[in-house]
N, C-alpha and C positions, 0 to 999 in steps of 0.2 A: 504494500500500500504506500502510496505518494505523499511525503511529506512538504506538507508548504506552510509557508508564514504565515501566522493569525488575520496579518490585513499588512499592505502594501503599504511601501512608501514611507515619509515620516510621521512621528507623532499628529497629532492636532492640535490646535494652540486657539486660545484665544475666543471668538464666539463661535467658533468652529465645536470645539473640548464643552462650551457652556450648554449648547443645545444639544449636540450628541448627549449631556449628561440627562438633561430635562427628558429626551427620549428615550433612555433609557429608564429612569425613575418611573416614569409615567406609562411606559410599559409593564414595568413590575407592580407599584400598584394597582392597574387594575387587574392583574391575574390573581395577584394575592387579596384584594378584596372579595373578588367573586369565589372564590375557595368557602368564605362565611357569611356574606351581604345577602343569598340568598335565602338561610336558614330560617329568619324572621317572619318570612312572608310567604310560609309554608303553608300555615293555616288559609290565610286569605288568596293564594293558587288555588289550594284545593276546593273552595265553593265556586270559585269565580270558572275553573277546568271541568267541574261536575267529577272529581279525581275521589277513590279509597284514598285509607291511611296508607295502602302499600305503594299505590301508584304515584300516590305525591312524593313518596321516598325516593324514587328512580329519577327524580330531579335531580337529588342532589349525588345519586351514585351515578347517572349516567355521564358527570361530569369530572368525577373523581376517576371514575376507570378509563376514560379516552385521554384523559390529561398525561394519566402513570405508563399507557402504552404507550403514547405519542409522545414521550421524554426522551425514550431510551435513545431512537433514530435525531435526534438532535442534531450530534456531531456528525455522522454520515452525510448529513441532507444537504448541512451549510457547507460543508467539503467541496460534497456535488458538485452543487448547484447555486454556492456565495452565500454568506450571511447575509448582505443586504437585501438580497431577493426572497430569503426564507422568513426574514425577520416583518421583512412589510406586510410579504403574504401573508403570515401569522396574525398578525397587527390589525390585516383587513378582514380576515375572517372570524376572527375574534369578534371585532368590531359590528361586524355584519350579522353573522349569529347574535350579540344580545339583541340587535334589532328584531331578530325573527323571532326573539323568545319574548319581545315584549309587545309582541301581536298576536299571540299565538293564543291558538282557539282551543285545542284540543289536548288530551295531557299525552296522548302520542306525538303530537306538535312538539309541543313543549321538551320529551324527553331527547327527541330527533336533533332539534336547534340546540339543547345541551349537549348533547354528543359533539357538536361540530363545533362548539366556543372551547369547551373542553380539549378536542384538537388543537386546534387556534392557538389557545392559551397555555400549552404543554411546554411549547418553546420559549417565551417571551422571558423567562424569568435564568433560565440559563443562558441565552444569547444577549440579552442586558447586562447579567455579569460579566460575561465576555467583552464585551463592546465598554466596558466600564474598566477594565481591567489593562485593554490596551489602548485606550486610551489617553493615559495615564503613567507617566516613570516609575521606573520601579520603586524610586522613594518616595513615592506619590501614592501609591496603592494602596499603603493601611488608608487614609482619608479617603480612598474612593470607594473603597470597599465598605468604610462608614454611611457615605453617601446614599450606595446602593443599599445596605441592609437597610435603611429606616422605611424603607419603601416594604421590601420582602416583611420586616418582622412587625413593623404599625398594620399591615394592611389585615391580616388575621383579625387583628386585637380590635381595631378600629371598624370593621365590617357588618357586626351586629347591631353595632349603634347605628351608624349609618340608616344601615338599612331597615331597621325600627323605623327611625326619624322619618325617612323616605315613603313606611309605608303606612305611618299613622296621618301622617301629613298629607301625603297626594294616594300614590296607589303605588301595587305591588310591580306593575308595569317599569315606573319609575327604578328602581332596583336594578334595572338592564339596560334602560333610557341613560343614565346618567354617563353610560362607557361610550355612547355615541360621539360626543365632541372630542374627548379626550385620545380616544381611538384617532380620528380625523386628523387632527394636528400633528400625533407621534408620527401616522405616515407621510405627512406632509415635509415634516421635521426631517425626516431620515432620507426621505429623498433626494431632500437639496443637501443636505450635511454629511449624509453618512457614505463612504466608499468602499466599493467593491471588493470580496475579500478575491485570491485565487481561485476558480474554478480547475477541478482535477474532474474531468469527464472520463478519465482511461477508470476511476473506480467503478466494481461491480457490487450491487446492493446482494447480502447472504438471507434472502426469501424464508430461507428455511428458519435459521437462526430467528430472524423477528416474529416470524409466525409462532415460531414456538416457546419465545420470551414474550410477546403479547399475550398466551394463551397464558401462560402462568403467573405474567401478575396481573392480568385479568380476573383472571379466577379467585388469586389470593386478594384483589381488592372488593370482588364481591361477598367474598365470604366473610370479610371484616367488618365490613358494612352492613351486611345486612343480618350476621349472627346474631345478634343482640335480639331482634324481633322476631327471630326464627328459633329460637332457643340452641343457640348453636350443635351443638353434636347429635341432638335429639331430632334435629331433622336430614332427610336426605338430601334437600341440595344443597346444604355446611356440607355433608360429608363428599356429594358431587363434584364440588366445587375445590375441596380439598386434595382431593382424586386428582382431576385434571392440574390443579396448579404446580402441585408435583409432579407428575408428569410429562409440562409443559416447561417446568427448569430442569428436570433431567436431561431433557434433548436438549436441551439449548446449551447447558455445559458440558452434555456429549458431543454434539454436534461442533460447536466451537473448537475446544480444547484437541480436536483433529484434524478442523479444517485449515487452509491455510492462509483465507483473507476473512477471520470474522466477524460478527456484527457489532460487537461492541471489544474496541481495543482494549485487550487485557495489559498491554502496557502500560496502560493508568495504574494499574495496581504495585506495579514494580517498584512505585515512587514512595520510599515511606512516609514522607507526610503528607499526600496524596491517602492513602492509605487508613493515616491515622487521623484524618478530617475526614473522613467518609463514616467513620465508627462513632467519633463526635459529633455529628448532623444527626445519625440518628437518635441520637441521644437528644439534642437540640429539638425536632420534629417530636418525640414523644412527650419530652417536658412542655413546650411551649404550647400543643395543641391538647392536650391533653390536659392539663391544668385550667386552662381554657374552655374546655369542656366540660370541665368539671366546676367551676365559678361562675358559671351564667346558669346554671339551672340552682345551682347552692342561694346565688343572690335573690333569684325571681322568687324560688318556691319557698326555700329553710327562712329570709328575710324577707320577704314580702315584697323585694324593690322591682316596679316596672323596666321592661326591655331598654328603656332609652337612658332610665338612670344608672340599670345594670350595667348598660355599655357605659356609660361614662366615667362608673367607678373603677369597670375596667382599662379605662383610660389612661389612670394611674400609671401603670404597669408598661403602657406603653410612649410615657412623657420619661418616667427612668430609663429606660431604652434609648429614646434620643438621647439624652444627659450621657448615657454611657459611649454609645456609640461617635459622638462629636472628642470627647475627652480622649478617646483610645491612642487616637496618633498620638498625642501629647504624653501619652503614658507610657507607651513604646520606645520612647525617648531615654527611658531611666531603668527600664526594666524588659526583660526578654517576652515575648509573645504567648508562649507557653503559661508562662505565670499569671499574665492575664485570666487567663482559660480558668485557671485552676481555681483563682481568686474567685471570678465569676461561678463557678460551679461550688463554691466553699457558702456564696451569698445565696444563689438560686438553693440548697438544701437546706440551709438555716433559717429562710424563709418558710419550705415547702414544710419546717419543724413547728415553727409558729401557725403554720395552715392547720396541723392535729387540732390543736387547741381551738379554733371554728366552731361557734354553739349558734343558735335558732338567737342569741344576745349580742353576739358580734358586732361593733358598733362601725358605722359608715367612716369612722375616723383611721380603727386599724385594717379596715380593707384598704385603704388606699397608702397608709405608711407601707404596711408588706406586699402592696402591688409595684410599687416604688423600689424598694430594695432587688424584690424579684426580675424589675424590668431591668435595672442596675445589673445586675448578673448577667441575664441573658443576654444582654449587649458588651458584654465584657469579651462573652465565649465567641458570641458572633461573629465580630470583627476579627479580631484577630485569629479564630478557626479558617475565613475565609482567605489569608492573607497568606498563613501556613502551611494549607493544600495547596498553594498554587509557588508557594516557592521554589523551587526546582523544578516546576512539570513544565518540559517545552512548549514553545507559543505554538504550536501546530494542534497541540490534545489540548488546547482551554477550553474550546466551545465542548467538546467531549467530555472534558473533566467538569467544568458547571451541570453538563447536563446528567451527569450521574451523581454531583452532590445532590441536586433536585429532585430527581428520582427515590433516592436514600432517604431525605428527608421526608419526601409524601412517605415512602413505605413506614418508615419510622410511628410521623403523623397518625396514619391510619391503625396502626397497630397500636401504638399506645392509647387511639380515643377506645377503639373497641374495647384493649384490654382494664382501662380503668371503667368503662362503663356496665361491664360485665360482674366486674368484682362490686361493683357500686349496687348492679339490681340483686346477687346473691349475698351481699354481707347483707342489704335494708331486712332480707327477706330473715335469715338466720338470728340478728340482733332482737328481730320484731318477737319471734319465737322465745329467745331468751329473756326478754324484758317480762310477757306476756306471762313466763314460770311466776313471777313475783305477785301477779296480779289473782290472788284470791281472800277469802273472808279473813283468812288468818292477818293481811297485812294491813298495822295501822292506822300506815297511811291513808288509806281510803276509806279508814271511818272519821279523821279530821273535819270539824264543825264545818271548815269553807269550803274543803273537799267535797263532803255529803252535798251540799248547799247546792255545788253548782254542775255537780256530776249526779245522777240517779241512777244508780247502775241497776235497778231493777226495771228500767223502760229500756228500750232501744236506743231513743235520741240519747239515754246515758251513755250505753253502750259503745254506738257510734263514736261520739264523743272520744272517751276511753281510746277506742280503737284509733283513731286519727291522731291521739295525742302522742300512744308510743309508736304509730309508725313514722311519724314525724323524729320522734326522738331517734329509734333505727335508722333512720337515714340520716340525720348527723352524726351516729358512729362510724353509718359503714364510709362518709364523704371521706370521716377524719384518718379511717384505713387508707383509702386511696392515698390522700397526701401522704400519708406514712410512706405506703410502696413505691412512688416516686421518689419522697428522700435517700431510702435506700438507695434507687438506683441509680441516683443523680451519685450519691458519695463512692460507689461501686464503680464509676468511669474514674476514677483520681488517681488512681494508679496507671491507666491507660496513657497518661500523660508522658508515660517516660517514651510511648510513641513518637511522639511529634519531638523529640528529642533537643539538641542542642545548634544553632545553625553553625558551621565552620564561617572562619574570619574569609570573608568573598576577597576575592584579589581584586585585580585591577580588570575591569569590564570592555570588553571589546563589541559596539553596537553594528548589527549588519541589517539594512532595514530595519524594520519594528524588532527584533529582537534582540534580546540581551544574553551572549554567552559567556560563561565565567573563560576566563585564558588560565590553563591547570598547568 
């Protein structure tokens, strides 16, 4: 396979470097908006589609699963066929799908036009990195890599709200309306600004290889997603699904590891800090979405707060993010990259340790000091995780190596929402049961004067009552489980640090076109 340079000719300087940045940002959030901005306005699809509970769910998986296949072919495509050409086509289809999902009549419409945004939007966020990464001088890239994460890690955190806001105020339509301008000007942007990478036409696309890496994390993203409502192993298409996804990465790292041009360059892997940012993103994608998943339903249900305030206190979380992410270059300055990381992951568990302690009392005040610290973390790891993996990896595998941190990340994502949402509905269920042992004549508490008064446990409405109060309590244990099981595994990656190791002293740099080779 053909090695060519990331993008031709010299740097870009100037308003040239300013608007390439702005199309880049502005690609990235809106892929990473639309990942959550449509969550909110599930309810109000489903009457306005005439949709089930299961059909309106294929909304949001039909755009999870075309996203995770259509990552992996990234680097191939812009090879091809030029990042500029792939990045706009992406840009424009993107663009164009939310239009078609914001007209759309039917929830087979609807699921159709999310397949094809989900396409769209598969690339944008690995080829923005890329496009941001060269850019930019190599002592310029911790800041750019700041740049671009506030976009990738705001746009999660910031999407519910959003798109609350959007759909109490106009309609749900509006949720996919609002990526129309923004869409319009990045290609407009990119066309007058952005230049042609090399096209290698002598490549052959490995048919096989994608077919049978699409089938398997196809499989495995619907089994993720839609486990939870299927009671995962208890039914047969978790187990179908299971079936095929393993058998769809067996051939693929049969098929690869024999052939002699395959579909995703295994020489990404060779790189160790390449390597050991791939192990870290998913870590990154489980804590971030995952926590996240789990403090928007804690906020609404366990505290009573509406979607727009729920968003905005998760807000917090992501104003310490920008705090962290601006400050990094300046941090890098006095201390090694790594450290960063580790610092970040020492703040994001000692947070996720104050999360156990979370009661149905929790007051608006410390949600948002420990969404602050936690943002503070994750932007610690972020930037400088991005900046790690790409240190030694040649400018030829960038667009290939963004598109497989992105990849890692969803898979990551998806797996840690499932796996905390899973543990979340079987500890409420188990806790509810154990609390429930306490609850008889001998206990008494339930013969206290204000107790009796206001509970009747010889009617029903007491009953009820009774029953709503500990299952409410059960579900603030099993939440305070989850955060537990992320702290573990957030403090279980700190040793993986010794990964991403120590950088050797760089000599003296010899530039040939956009790239920078070290002289050994």
């Amino acid at each position: 396979m053909n090695a060519a340079p990331a993008s031709p000719g010299a740097l870009p300087t100037g308003i040239t470097r300013i608007m390439l940045t702005v199309c880049a940002m502005s690609a990235s959030i809106m892929q990473a908006l639309d990942t959550t901005i449509a969550n909110v306005a599930l309810p109000y699809m489903q009457g306005s589609l005439s949709a089930s509970l299961d059909q309106i769910n294929w909304v949001l998986t039909s755009y999870i699963v075309a996203s995770a296949i259509m990552t992996a072919p990234v680097g191939w495509v812009a090879d091809r066929f030029g990042r500029k050409r792939l990045f706009i086509a992406c840009v424009a289809l993107f663009t164009f799908a939310s239009l078609l999902c914001a007209v759309a009549q039917t929830i087979e419409q609807m699921v159709l036009f999310r397949l094809l945004q989900g396409a769209g939007g598969a690339a944008l966020v690995p080829l923005s990195q890329t496009l941001m990464m060269d850019s930019y001088p190599p002592e310029q890239r911790t800041r750019a890599m700041a740049i671009w994460g506030v976009g990738v890690m705001l746009g999660p955190i910031m999407g519910p709200t959003l798109g609350g806001w959007l759909t109490d105020n106009y309609s749900w339509h509006w949720v996919f309306l609002i990526n129309l301008p923004i869409g319009i000007l990045t290609v407009v942007g990119m066309l007058i600004f952005m230049e042609e990478t090399r096209i290698q036409k002598s490549m052959k696309f490995d048919w096989f290889g994608f077919i049978a890496l699409a089938i398997g994390i196809g499989s495995l993203q619907l089994m993720l997603d839609r486990g939870e409502q299927l009671g995962w192993f208890e039914s047969w298409e978790i187990m179908a699904e299971l079936i095929v996804s393993i058998s769809g990465f067996y051939y693929f790292f049969a098929h690869s590891l024999t052939t002699r041009e395959p579909f995703i360059r295994f020489e990404l892997f060779r790189d160790r800090y390449f390597s050991g940012g791939c192990i870290f993103m998913v870590v990154i994608g489980i804590v971030l979405f995952a926590t996240m998943a789990l403090m928007t339903p804690f906020m609404q249900n366990q505290l009573g707060y509406p979607i727009v305030t729920a968003g905005l206190l998760l807000g917090a979380r992501g104003c310490g993010t920008l705090c962290a992410m601006m400050s990094v270059n300046f941090l890098m300055k006095y201390t090694q990259a790594r450290n960063l990381v580790g610092i970040g992951l020492l703040l994001t568990s000692f947070t996720l340790w104050q999360m156990t302690g979370f009661t149905s009392e929790t007051t608006a005040n410390m949600l948002i000091v420990t969404g602050v610290i936690q943002g503070c973390g994750l932007g610690l790891v972020f930037v400088p995780l991005s900046s790690i993996s790409f240190r030694t990896l040649p400018g030829h595998l960038r667009t290939s190596g963004s598109a497989m941190l992105t990849l890692v990340r969803n898979i990551g994502s998806s797996i840690g929402i499932s796996m905390v949402i899973a543990n979340l509905t079987s500890k409420t269920t188990v806790m509810h049961g154990r609390i429930m042992e306490s609850v008889t004549p001998f206990n008494n508490a339930l013969h206290m004067p204000d107790v009796a008064a206001a509970m009747d446990l010889n009617t029903d409405a007491g009953r009820a009552l009774l029953d709503a109060m500990v299952t409410k309590q059960a579900a603030v244990i099993a939440y305070q489980n989850d955060f537990l099981l992320l702290m573990y595994l957030t403090l279980a990656t700190l040793p993986l640090l010794l990964l991403l190791g120590v950088p050797k002293q760089q000599k003296p740099a010899a530039k040939q076109g956009n790239e920078v080779h070290v002289l050994d």
